[in-house]
Backbone as ProteinMPNN parsed JSONL, in Angstrom:
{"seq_chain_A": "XXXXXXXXXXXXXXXXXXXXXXXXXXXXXXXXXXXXXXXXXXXXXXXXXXXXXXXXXXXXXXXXXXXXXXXXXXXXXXXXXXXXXXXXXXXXXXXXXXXXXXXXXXXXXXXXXXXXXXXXXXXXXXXXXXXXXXXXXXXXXXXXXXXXXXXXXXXXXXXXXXXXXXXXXXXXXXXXXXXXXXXXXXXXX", "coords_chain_A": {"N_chain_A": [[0.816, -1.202, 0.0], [1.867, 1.012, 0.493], [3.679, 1.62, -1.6], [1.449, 1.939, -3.635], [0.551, 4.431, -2.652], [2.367, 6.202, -2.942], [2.309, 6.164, -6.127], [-0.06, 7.118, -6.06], [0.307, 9.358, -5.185], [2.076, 10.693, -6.959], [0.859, 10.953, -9.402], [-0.972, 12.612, -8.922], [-3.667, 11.555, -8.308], [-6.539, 12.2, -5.49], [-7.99, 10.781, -4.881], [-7.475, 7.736, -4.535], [-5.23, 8.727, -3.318], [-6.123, 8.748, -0.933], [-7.772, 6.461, -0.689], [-5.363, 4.946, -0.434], [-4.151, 5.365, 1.687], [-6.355, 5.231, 3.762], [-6.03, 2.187, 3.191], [-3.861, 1.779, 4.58], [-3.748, 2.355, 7.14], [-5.683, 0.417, 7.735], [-4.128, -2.185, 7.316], [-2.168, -1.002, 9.91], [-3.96, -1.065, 11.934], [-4.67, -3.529, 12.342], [-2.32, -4.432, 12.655], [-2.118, -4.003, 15.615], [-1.323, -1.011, 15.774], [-1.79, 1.218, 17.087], [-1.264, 4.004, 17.125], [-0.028, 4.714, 14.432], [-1.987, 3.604, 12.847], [-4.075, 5.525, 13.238], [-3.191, 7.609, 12.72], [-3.242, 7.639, 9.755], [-5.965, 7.029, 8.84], [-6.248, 9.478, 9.733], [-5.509, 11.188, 7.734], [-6.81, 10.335, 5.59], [-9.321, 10.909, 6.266], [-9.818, 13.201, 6.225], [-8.558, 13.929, 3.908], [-10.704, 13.199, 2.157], [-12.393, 14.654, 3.234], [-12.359, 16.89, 2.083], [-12.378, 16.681, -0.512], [-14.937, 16.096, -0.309], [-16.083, 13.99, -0.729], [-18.839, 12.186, 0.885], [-19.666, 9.367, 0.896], [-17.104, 7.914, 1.907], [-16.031, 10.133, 3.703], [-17.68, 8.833, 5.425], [-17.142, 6.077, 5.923], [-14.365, 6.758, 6.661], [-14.638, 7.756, 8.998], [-16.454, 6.013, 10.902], [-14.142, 4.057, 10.541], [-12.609, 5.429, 12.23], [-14.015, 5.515, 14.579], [-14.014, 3.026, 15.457], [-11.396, 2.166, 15.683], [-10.944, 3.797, 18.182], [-12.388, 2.532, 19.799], [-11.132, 0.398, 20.069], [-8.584, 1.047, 21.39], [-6.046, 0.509, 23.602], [-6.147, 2.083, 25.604], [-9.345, 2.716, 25.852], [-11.064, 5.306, 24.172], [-13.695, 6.429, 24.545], [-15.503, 8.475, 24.422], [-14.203, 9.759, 21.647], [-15.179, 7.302, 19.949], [-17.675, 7.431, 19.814], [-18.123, 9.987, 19.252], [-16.964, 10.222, 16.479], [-18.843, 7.576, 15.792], [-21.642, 8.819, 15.376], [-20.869, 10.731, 13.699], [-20.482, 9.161, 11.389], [-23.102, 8.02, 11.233], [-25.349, 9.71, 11.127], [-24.215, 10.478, 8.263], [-24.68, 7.917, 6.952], [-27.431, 7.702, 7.318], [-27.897, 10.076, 5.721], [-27.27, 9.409, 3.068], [-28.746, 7.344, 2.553], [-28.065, 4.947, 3.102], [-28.799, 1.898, 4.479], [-27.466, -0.28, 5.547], [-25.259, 0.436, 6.672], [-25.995, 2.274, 8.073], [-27.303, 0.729, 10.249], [-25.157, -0.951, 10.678], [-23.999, 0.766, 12.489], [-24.717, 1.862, 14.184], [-25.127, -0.564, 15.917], [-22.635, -0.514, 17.129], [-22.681, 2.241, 18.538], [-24.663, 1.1, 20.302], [-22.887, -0.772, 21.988], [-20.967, 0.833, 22.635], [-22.871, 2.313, 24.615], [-23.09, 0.333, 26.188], [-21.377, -0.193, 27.797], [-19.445, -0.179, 31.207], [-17.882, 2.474, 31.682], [-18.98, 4.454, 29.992], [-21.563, 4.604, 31.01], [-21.025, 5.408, 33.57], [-20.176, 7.795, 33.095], [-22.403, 9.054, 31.907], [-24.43, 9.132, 33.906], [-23.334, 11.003, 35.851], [-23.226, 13.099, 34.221], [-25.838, 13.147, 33.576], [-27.069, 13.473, 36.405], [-25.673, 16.155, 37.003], [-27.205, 17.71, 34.893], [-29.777, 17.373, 35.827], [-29.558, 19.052, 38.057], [-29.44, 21.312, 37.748], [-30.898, 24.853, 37.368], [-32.178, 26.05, 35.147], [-32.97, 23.205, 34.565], [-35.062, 22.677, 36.34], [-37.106, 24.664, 36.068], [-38.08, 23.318, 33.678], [-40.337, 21.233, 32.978], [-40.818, 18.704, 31.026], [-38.408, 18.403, 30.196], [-37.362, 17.599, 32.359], [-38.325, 15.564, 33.48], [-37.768, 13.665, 31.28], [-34.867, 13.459, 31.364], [-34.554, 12.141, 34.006], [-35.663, 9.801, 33.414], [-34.245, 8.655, 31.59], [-31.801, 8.709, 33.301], [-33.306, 6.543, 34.757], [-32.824, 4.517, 33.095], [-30.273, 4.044, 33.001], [-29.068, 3.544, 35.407], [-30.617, 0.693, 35.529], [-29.125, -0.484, 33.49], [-26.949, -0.424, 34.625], [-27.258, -2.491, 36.437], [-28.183, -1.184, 39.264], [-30.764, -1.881, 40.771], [-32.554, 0.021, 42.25], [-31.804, 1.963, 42.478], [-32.808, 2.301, 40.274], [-35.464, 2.012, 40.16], [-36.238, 4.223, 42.112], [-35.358, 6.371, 40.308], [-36.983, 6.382, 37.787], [-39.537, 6.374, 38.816], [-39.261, 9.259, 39.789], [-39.653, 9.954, 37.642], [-42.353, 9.555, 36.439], [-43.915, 10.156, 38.499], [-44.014, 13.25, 37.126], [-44.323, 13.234, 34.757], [-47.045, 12.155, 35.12], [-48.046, 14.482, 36.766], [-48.208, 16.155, 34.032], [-49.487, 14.965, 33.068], [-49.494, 13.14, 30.875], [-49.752, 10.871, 29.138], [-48.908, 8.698, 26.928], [-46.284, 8.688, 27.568], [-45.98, 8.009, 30.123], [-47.258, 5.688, 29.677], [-44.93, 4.424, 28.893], [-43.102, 4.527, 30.633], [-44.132, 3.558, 32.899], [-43.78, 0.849, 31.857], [-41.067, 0.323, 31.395], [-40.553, 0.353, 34.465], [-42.095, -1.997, 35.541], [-40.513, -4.025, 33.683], [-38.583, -3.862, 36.05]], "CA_chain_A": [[0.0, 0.0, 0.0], [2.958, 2.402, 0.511], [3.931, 1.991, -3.126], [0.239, 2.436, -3.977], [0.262, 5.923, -2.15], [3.628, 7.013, -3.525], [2.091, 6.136, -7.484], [-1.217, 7.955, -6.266], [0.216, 11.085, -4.786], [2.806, 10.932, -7.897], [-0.248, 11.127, -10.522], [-1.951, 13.648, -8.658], [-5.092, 11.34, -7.93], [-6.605, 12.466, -4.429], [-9.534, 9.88, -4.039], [-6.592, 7.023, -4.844], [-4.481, 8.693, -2.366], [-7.278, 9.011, 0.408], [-7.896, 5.156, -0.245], [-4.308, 4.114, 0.006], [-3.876, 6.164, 3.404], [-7.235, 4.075, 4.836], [-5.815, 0.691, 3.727], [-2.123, 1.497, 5.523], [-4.803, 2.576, 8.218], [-6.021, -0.785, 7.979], [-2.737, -2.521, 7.75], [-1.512, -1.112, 11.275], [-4.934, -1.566, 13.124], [-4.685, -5.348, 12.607], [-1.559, -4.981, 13.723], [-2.937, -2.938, 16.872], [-0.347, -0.571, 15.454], [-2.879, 2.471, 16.757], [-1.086, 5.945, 16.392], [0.154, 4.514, 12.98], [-3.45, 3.533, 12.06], [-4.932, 6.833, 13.511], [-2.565, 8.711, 11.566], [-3.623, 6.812, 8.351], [-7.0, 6.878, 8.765], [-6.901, 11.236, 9.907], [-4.955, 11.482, 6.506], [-7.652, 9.691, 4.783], [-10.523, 11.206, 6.289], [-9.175, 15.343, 5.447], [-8.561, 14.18, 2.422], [-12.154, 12.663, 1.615], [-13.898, 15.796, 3.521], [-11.887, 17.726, 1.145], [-12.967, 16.45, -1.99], [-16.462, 16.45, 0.084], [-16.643, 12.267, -0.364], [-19.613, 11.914, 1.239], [-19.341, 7.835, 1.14], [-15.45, 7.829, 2.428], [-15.715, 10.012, 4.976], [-18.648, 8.329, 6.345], [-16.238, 4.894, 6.14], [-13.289, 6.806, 7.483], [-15.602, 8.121, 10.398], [-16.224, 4.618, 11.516], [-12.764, 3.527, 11.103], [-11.888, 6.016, 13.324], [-14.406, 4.973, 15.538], [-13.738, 1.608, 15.385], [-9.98, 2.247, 16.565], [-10.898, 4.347, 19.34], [-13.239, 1.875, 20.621], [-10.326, -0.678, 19.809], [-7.459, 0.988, 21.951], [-5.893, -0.119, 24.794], [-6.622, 2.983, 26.475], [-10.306, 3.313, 24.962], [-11.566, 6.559, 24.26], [-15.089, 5.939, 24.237], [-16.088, 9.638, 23.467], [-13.927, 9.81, 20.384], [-15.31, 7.111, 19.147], [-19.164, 7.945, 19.569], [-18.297, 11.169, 18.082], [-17.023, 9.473, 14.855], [-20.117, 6.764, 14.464], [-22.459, 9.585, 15.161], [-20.936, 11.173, 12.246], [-20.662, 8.279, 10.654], [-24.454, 7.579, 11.346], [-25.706, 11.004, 9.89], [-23.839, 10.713, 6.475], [-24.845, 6.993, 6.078], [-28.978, 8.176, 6.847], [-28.541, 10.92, 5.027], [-26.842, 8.497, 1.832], [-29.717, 6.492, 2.984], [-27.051, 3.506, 3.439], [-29.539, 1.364, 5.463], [-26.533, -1.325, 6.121], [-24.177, 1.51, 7.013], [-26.793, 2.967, 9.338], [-27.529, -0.722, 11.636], [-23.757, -1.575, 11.618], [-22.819, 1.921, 13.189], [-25.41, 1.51, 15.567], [-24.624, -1.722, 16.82], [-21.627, -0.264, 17.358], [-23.127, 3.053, 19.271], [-24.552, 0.439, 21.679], [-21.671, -1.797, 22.232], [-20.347, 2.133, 23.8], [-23.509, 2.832, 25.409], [-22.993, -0.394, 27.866], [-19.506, -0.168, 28.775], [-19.478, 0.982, 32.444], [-17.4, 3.901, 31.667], [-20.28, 5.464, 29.138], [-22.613, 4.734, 31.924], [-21.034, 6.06, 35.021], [-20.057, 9.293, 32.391], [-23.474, 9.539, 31.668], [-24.983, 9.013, 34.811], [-23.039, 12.188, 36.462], [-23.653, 14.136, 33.22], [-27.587, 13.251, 33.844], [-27.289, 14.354, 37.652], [-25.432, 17.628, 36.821], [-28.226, 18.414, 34.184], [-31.176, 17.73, 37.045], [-29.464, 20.249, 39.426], [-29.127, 22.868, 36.436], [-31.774, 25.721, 37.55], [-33.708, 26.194, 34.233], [-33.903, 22.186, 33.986], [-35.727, 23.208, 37.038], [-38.648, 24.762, 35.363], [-38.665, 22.265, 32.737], [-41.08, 19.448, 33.615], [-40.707, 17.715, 30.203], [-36.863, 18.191, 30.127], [-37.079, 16.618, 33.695], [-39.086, 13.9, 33.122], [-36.99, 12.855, 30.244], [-33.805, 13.112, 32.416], [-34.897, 11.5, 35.022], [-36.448, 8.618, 32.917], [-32.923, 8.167, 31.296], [-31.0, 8.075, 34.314], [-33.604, 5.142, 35.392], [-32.632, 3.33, 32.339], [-28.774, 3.53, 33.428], [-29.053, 3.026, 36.344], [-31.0, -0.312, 34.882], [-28.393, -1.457, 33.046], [-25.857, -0.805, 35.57], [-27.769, -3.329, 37.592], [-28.529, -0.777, 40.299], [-31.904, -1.196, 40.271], [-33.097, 0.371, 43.71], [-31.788, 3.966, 41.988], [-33.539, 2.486, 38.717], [-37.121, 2.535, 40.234], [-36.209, 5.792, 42.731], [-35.514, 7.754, 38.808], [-38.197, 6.411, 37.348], [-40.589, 7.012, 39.589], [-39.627, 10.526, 39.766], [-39.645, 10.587, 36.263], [-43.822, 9.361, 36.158], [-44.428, 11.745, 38.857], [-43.327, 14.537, 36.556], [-45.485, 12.831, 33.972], [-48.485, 12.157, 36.056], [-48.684, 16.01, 36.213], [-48.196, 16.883, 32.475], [-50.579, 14.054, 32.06], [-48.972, 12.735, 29.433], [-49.897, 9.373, 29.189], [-47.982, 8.169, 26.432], [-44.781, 8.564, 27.859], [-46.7, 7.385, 31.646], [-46.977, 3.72, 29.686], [-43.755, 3.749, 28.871], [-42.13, 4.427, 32.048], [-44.883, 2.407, 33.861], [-43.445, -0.496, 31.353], [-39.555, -0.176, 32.217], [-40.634, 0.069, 36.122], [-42.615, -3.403, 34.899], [-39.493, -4.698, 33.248], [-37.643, -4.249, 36.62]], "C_chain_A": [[0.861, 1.27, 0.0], [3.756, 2.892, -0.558], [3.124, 2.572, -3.713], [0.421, 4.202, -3.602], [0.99, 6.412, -3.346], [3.374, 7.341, -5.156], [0.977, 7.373, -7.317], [-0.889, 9.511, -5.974], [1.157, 11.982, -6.189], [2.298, 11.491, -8.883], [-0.788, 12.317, -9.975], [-3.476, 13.086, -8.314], [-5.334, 10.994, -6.335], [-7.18, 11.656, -3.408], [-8.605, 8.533, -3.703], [-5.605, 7.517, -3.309], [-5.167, 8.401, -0.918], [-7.419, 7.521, 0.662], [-6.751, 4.034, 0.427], [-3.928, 4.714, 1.57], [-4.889, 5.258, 4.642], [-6.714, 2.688, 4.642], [-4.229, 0.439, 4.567], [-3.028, 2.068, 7.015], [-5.087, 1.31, 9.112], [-5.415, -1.687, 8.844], [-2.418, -2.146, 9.35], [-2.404, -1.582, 11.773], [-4.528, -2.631, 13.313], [-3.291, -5.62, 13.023], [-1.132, -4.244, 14.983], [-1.326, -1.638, 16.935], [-1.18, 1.148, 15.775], [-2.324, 3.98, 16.399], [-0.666, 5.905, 15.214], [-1.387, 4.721, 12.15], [-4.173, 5.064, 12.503], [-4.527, 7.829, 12.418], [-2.916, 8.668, 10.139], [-4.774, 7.424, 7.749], [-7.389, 8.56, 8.578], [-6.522, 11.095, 8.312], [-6.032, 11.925, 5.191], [-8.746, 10.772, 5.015], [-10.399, 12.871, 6.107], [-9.001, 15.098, 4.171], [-10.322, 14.069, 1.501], [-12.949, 14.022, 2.294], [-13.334, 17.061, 2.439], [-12.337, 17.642, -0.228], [-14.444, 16.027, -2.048], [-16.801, 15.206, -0.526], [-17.068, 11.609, 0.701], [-19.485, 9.966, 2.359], [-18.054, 7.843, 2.113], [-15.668, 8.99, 3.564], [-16.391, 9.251, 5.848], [-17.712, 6.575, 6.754], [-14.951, 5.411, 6.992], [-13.81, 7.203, 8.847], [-15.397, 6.774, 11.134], [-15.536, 3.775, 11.359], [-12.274, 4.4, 11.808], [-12.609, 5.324, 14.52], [-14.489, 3.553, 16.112], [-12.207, 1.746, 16.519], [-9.964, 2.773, 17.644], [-11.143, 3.507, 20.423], [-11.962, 0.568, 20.886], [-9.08, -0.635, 20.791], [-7.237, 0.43, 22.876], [-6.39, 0.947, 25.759], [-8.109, 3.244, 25.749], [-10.657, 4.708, 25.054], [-12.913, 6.77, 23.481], [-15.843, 7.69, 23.517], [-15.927, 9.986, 21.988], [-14.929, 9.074, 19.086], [-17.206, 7.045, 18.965], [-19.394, 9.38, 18.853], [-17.945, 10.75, 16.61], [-18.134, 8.46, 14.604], [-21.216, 7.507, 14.646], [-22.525, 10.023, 14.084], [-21.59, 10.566, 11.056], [-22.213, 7.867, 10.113], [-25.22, 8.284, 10.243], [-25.378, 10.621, 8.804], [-24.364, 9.167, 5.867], [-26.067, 6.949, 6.279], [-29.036, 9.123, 6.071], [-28.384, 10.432, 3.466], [-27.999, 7.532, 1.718], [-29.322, 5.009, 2.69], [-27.43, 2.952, 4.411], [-28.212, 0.08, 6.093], [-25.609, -0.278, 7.03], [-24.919, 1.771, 8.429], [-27.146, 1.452, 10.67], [-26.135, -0.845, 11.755], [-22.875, -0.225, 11.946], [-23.806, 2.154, 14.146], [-25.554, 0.811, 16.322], [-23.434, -0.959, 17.274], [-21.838, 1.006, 18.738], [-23.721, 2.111, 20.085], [-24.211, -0.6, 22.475], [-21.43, -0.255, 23.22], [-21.181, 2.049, 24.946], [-23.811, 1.896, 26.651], [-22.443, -0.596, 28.518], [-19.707, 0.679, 29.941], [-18.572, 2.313, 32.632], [-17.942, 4.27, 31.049], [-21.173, 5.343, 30.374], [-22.718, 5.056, 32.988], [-20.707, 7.481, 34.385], [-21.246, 9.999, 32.676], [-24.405, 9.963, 32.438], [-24.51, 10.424, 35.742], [-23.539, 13.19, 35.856], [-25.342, 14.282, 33.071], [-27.612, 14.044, 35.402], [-26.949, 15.553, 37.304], [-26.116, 18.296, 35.904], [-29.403, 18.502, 35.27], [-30.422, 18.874, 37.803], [-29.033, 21.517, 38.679], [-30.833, 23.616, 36.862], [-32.995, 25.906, 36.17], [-33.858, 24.905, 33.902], [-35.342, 22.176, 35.305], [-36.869, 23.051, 37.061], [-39.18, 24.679, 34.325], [-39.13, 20.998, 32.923], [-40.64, 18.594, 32.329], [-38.91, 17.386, 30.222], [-36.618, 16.809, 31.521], [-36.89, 15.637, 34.087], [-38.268, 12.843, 32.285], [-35.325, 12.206, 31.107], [-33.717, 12.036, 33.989], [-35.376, 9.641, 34.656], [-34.889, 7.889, 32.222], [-31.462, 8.154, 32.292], [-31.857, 6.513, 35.181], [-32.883, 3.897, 34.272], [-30.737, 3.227, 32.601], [-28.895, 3.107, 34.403], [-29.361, 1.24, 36.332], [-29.712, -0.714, 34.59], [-26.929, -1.426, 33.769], [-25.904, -2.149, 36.951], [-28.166, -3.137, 39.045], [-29.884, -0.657, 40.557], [-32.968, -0.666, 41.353], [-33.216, 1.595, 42.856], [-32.489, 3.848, 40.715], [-34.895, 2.855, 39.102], [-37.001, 3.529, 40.844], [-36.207, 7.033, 41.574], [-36.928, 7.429, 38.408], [-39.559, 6.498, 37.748], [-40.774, 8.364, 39.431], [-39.968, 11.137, 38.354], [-41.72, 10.87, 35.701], [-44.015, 10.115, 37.269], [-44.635, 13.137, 38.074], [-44.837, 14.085, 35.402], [-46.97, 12.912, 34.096], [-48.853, 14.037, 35.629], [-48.304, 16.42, 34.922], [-49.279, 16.094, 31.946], [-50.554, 13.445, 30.685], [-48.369, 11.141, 29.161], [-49.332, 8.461, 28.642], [-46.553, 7.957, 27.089], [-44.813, 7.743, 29.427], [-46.823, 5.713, 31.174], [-46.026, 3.892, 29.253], [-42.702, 3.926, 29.748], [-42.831, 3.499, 33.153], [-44.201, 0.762, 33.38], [-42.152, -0.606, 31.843], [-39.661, -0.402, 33.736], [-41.098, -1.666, 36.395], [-41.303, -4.105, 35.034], [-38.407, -5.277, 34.115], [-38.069, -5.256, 37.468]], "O_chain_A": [[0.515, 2.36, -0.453], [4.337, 3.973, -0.656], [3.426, 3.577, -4.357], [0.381, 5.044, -4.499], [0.528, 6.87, -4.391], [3.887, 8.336, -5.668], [0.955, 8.353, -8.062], [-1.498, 10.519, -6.333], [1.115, 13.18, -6.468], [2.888, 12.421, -9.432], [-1.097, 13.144, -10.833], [-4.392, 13.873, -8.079], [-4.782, 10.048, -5.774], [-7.152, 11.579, -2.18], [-8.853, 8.075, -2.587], [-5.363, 6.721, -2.401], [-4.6, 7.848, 0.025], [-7.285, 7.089, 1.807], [-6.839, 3.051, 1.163], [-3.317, 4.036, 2.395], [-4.586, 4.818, 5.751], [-6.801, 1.908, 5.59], [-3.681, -0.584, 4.979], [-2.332, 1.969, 8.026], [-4.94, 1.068, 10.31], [-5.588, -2.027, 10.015], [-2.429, -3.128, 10.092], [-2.145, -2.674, 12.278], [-3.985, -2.901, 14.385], [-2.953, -6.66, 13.588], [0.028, -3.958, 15.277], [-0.544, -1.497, 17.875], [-1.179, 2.058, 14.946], [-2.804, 4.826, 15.646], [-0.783, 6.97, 14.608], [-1.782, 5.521, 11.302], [-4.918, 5.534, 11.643], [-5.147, 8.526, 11.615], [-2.856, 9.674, 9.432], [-4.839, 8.066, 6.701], [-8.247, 9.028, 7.83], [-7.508, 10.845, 7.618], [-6.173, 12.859, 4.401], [-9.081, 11.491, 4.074], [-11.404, 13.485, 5.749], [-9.251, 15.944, 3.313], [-10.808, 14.708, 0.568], [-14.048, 14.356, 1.853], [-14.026, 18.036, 2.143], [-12.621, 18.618, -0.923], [-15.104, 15.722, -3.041], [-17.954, 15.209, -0.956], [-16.432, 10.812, 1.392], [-19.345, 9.58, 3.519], [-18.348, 7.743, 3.304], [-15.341, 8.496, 4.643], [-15.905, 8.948, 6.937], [-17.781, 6.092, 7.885], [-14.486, 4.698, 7.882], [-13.162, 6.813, 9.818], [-14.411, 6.484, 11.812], [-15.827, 2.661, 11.795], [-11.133, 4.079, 12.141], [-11.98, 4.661, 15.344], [-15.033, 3.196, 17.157], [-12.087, 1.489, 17.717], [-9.039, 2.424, 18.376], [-10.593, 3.492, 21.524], [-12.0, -0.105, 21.916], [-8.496, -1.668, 21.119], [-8.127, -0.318, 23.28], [-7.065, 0.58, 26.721], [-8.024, 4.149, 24.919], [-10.502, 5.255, 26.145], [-13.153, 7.119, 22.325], [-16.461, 7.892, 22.472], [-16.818, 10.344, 21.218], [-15.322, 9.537, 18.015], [-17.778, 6.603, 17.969], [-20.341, 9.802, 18.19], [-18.711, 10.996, 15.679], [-18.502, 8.316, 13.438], [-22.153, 6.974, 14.052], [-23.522, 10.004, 13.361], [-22.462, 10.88, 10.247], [-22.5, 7.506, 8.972], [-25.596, 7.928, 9.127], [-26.34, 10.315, 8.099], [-24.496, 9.015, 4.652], [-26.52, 6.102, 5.509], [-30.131, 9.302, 5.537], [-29.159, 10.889, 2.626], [-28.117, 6.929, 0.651], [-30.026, 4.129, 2.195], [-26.784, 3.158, 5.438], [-28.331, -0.296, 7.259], [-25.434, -0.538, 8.22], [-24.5, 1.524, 9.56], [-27.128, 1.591, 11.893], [-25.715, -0.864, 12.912], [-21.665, -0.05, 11.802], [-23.416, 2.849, 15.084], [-26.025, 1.107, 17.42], [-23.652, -0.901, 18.484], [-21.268, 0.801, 19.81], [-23.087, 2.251, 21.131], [-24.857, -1.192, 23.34], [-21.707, -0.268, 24.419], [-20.726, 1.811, 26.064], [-24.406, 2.2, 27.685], [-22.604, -1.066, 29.644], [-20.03, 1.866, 29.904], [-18.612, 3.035, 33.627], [-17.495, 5.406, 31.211], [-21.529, 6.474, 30.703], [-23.771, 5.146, 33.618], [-20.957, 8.429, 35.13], [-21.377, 11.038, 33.322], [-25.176, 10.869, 32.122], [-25.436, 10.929, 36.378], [-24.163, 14.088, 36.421], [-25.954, 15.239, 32.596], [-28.156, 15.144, 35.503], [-27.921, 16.304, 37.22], [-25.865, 19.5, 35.845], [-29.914, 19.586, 35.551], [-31.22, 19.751, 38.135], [-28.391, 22.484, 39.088], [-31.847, 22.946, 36.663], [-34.225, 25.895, 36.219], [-34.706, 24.75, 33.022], [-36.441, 21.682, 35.056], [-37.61, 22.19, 37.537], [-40.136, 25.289, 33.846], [-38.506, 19.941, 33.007], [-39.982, 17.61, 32.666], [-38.375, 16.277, 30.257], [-36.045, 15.721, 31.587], [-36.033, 14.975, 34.672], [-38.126, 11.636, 32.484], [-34.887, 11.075, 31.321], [-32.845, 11.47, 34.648], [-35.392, 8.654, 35.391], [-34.575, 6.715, 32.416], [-30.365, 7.68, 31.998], [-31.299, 5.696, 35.915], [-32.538, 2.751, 34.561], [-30.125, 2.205, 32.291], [-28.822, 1.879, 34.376], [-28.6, 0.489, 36.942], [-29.117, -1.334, 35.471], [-26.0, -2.201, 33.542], [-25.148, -2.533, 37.843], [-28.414, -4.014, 39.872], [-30.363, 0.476, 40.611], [-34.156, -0.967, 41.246], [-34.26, 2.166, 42.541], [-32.801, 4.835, 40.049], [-35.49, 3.793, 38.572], [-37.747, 4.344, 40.301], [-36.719, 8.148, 41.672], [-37.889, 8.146, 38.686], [-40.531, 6.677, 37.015], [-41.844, 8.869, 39.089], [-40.366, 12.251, 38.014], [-42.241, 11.759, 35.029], [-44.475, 11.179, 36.855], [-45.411, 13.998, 38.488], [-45.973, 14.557, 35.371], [-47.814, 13.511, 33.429], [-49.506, 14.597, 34.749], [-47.973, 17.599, 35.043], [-49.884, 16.264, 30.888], [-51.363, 13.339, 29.763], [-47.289, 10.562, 29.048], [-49.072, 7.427, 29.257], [-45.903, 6.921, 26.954], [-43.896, 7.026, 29.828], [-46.601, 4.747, 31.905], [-45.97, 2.767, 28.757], [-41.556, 3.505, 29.584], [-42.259, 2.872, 34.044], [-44.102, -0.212, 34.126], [-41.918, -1.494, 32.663], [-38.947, -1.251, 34.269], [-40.574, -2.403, 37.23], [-40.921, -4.657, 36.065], [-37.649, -6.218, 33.877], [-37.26, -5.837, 38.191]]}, "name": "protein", "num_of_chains": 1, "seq": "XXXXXXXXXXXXXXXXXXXXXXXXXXXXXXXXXXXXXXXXXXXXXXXXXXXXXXXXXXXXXXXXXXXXXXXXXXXXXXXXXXXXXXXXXXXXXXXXXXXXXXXXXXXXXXXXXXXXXXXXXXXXXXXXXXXXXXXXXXXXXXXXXXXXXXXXXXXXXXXXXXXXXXXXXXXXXXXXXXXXXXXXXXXXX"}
């Protein structure tokens, strides 16, 4: 692939160079070679938002996020910010394969107990925010998604104590739809 580049950057073709940069990308990952492959892969993916390839960045997106999720040190934010991207450009390509296997992937993150003790602080320090305050629906919602971590952290004392407060909140907006579906996860526990 490092001959490949050297012919593609020689010619002047950009899309050619962008591809040979993701498969020496490749190349290191597999051989958990990561600031090689990171480097590969950024190369790749500036070059493809440059020539505004839609497809390719949305592939170099979730090879970034792939490697993040892959390190030894993970860096779980990185790589939910790349298959988010990733997500967007392959609904908006309306790349229905693209879009399920970068969402399996978004909740492979979202059960790792470091996304869920993140999230779980970053939900408390939004409830004790003053204008979520005197937002009942904001509340409700917050409150209803710290029961579901809490859930899958297996705490589930603090799962029915959120969600409770969350159908309180409900109860008064009267907003029944969302009242069976917090009555159903309280169910579930």
């Amino acid at each position: 692939y490092e001959r490949s580049l050297k012919i593609m950057i020689e010619i002047k073709d950009q899309l050619g160079e962008a591809r040979s940069y993701a498969n020496l990308g490749n190349v290191h990952s597999l051989k958990k070679n990561w600031d090689l492959a990171e480097k590969e892969f950024q190369k790749s993916f500036q070059l493809m938002e440059m020539l505004e390839n839609r497809p390719g960045v949305a592939q170099m997106s979730e090879s970034l996020g792939d490697l993040y999720l892959k390190k030894e040190k993970e860096n779980l934010e990185k790589a939910e910010e790349y298959f988010n991207r990733a997500n967007t450009l392959y609904q908006e390509m309306k790349d229905n394969r693209g879009v399920q296997q970068v969402q399996n992937k978004l909740l492979q993150i979202m059960g790792h107990p470091d996304y869920l003790r993140r999230r779980k602080k970053e939900l408390r320090e939004e409830l004790n925010k003053p204008e979520v305050e005197k937002d009942d629906l904001r509340k409700a919602a917050l409150w209803g998604e710290l029961g579901n971590v809490n859930f899958m952290e297996n705490d589930l004392d603090q799962a029915v104590d959120a969600l409770r407060q969350c159908l309180t909140i409900q109860e008064k907006l009267n907003d029944k739809a969302a009242m069976s579906s917090t009555l159903g996860n309280l169910g579930s526990i």
